[in-house]
C-alpha positions in Angstrom: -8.7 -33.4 11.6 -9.7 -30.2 9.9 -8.3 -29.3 6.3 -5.2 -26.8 7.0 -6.8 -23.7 4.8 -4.6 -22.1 1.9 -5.7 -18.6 1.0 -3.9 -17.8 -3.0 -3.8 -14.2 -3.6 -2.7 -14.0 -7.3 -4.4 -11.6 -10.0 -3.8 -14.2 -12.7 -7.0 -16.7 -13.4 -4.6 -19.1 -14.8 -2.4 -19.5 -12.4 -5.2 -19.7 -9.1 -6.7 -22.4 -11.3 -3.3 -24.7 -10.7 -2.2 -23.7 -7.6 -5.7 -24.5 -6.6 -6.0 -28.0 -8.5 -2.7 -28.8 -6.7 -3.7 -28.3 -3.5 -7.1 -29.2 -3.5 -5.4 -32.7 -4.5 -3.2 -32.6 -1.4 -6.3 -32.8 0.8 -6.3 -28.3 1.5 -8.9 -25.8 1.5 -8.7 -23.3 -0.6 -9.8 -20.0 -0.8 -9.1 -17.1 -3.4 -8.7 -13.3 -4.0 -7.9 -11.8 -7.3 -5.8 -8.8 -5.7 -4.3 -7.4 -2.9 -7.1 -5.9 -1.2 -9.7 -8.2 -1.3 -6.6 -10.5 -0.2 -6.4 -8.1 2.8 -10.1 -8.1 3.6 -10.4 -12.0 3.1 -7.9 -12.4 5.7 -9.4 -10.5 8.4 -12.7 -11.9 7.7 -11.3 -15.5 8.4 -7.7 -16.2 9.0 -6.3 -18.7 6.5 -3.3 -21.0 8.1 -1.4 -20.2 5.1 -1.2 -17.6 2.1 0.0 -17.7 -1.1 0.8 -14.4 -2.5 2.3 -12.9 -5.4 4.2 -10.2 -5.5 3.1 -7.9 -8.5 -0.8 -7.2 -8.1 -3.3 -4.3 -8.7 -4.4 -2.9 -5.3 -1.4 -3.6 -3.0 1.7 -5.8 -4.2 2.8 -9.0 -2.7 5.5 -7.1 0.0 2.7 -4.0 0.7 -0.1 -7.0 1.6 2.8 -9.1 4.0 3.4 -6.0 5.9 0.1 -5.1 6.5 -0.9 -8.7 7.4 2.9 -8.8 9.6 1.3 -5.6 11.4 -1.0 -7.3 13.2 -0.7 -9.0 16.1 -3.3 -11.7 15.5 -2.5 -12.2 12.1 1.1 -11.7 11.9 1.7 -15.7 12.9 0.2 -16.8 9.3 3.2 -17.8 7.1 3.4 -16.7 3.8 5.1 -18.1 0.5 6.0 -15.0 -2.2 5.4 -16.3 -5.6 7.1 -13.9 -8.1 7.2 -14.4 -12.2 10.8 -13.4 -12.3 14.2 -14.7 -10.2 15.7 -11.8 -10.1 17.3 -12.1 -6.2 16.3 -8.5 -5.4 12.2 -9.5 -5.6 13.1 -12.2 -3.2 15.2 -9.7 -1.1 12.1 -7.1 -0.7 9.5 -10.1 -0.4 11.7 -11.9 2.6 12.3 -8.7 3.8 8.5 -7.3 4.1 8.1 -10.5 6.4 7.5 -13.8 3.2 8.4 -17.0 5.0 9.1 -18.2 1.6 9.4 -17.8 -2.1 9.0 -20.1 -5.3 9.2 -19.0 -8.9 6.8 -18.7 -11.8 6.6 -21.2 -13.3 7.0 -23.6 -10.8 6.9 -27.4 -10.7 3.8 -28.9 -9.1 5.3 -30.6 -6.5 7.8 -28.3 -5.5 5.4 -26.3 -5.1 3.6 -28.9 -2.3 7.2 -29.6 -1.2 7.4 -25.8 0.2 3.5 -25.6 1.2 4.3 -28.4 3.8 8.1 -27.1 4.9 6.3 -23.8 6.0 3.5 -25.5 7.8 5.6 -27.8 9.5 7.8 -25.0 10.5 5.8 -22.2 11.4 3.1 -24.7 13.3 2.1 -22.9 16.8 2.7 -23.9 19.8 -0.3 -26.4 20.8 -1.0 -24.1 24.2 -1.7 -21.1 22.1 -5.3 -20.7 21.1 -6.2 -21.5 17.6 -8.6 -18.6 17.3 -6.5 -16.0 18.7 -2.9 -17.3 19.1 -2.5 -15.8 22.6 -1.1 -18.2 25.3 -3.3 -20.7 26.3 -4.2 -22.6 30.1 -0.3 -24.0 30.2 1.1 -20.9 29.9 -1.4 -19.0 31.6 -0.6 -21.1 34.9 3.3 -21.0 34.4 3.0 -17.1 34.5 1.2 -16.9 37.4 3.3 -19.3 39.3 6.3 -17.6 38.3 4.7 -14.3 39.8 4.0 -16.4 42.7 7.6 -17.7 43.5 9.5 -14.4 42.7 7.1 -12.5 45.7 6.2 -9.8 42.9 2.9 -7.7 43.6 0.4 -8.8 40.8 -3.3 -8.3 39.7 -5.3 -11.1 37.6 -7.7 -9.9 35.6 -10.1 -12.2 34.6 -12.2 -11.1 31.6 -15.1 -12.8 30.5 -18.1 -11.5 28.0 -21.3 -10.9 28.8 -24.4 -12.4 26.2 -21.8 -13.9 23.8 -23.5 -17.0 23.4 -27.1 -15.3 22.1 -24.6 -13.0 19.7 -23.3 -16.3 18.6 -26.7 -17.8 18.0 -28.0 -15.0 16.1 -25.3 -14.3 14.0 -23.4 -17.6 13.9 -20.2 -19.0 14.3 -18.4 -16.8 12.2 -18.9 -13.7 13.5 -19.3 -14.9 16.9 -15.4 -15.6 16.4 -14.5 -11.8 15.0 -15.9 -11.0 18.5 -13.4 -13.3 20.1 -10.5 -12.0 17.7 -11.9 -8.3 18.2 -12.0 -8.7 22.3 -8.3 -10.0 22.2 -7.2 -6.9 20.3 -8.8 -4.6 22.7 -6.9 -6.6 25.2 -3.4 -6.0 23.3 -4.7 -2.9 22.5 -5.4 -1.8 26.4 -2.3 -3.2 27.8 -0.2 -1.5 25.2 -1.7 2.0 26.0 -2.2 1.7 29.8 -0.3 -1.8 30.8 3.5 -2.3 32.1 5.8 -3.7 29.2 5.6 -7.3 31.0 2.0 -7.6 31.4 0.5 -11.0 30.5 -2.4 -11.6 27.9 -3.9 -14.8 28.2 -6.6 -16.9 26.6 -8.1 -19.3 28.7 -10.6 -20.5 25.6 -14.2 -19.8 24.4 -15.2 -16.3 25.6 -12.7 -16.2 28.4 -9.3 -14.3 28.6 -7.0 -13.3 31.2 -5.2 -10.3 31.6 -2.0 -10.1 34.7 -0.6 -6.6 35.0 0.3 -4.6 38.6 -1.9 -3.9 41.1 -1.3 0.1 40.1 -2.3 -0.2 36.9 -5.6 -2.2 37.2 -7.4 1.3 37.8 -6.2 2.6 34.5 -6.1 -0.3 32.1 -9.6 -2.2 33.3 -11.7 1.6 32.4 -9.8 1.4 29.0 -10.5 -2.1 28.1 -14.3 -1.1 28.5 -14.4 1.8 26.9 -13.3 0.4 23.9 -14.7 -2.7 23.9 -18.3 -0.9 24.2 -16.7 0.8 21.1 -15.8 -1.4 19.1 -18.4 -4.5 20.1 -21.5 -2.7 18.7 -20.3 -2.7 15.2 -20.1 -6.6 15.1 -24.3 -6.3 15.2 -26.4 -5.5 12.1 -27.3 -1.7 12.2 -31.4 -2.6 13.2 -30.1 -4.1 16.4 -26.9 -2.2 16.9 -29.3 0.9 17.0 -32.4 -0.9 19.2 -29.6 -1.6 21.6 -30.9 -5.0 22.4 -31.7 -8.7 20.1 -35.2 -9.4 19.7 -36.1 -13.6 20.5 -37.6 -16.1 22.3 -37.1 -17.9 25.4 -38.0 -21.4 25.6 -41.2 -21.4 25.9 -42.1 -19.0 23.6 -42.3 -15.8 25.6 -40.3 -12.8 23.8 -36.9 -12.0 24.8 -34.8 -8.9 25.0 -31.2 -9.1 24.7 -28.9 -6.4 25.0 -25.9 -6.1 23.6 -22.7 -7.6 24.4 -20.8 -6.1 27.8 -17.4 -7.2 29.3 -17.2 -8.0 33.0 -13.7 -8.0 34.8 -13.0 -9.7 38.0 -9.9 -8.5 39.5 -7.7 -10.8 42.0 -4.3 -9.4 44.1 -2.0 -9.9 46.3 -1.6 -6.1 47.1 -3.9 -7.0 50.6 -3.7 -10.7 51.0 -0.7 -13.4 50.9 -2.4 -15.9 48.0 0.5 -18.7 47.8 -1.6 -20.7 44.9 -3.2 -20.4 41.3 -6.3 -22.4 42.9 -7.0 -19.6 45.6 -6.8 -16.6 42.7 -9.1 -18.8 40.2 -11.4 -19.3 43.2 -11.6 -15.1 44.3 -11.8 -14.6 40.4 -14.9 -17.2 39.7 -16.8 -15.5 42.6 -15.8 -12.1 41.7 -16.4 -12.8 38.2 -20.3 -13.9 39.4 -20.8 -10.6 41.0 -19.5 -8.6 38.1 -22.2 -10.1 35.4 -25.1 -9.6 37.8 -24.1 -6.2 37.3 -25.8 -4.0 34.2 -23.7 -3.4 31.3 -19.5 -3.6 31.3 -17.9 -3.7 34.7 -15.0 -4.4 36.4 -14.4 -5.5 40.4 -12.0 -6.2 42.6 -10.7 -8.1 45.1 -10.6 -5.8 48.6 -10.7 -8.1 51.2 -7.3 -8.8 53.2 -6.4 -12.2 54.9 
């Protein structure tokens, strides 16, 4: 099993030194920034599954850093202990309040300070049909949602999203930022439905490169043009500037002949009931895998959709 990962914001030397020979005892990894901004920017560069974060810093204070962090949707899940260097009840009041989990004081006994670390994983541990990477809903949930749409006779549209030359992204850059391009698509997604969705709309992430989005058949002509606009926004910027501005990866193919990649698109394959009765989640996965063929045959993002009637 993978170490759970502890990221210690603290602008003390001292006191990262203990709370990091603590914890590295207990079997965590542990990561560290020396204020509140590099704590910000270490978290969006790889989510930690726990932070511990004082509340008086240079650069952002404990509460500032737990908003921003409780702002975002794919971060806001990450519990958070408040470690403060006074008890007065009014720190705790504005660190619980900005969104802290917890709180412990300074100085604090080693293993209450464990004690606490393991409460707030064990309580704030996600549901295991949510996606590690992103935390949206996973296959379980994804199904239920569908069914449900299913039984109650309501008009739908499944949106099955899918990216196009990930897995060359993720060779030439590695696994790291192959996985901001995950986190970055599923924002778009939030991001999309929020702007041009209904307030129920499902976002789903059915794992890897592959994400599911269910709205109304009335919206799909709106929110599908949105997700690809920004996504061909926001994509390009994962790519170092030499091949962001070629518009294509320079390889290899196996044997040896040169390769041309281009960038990264987004194809969208696009199932409904609005012209067809579809009484299943097997016959919508089935229109959506051959949908989803024809869409990546096309050139750069697309999106299709289903227009054939019983």
């Amino acid at each position: 099993m993978a170490k759970k990962r502890i990221l210690i914001v603290d602008d003390e030397p001292d006191v990262r030194d203990v709370l990091r020979i603590v914890l590295e005892a207990e079997g965590y990894e542990i990561t560290e920034a020396g204020d509140g901004a590099e704590g910000l920017e270490k978290v969006s560069k790889r989510p930690p599954d726990l932070i511990i974060l004082d509340f008086m810093m240079p650069k952002f204070n404990g509460p500032e850093v737990c908003r921003e962090i409780k702002k975002d949707t794919l971060l806001r899940h990450i519990p958070i202990i408040m470690l403060t260097g006074r008890g007065e009840t009014s720190d705790k009041i504005k660190g619980i309040d900005a969104g802290a989990d917890d709180y412990i004081v300074k100085p604090f006994e080693p293993s209450e300070l464990v004690a606490r670390v393991k409460m707030v994983l064990r309580r704030t541990e996600i549901d295991l049909d949510a996606n590690p990477l992103t935390h949206l809903p996973g296959n379980v949930s994804i199904q239920n949602e569908i069914e449900n749409r299913i039984r109650e006779n309501r008009l739908f549209a499944v949106c099955y999203i899918d990216l196009d030359k990930f897995k060359i992204f993720n060779d030439r850059y590695g696994f790291e930022r192959g996985d901001r391009a995950i986190q970055e698509t599923a924002r778009v997604l939030i991001k999309g439905v929020e702007a041009r969705g209904n307030r129920d709309d499902f976002i789903g992430h059915i794992g890897g490169d592959d994400f599911v989005v269910i709205t109304s058949p009335d919206k799909v002509d709106t929110l599908c043009p949105y997700i690809i606009k920004e996504f061909d926004k926001v994509i390009p910027q994962l790519y170092d500037e030499e091949d962001r501005l070629k518009g294509y990866i320079s390889g290899k193919d196996r044997k040896g002949n040169p390769l041309l990649t281009p960038l990264m698109s987004i194809s969208i394959a696009v199932v409904t009931n609005e012209k067809r009765k579809i009484s299943h989640v097997a016959e919508i996965a089935q229109i959506g895998a051959e949908l989803k063929e024809y869409a990546k045959s096309l050139e750069g993002s697309n999106y299709v959709k289903e227009r054939r009637g019983n």
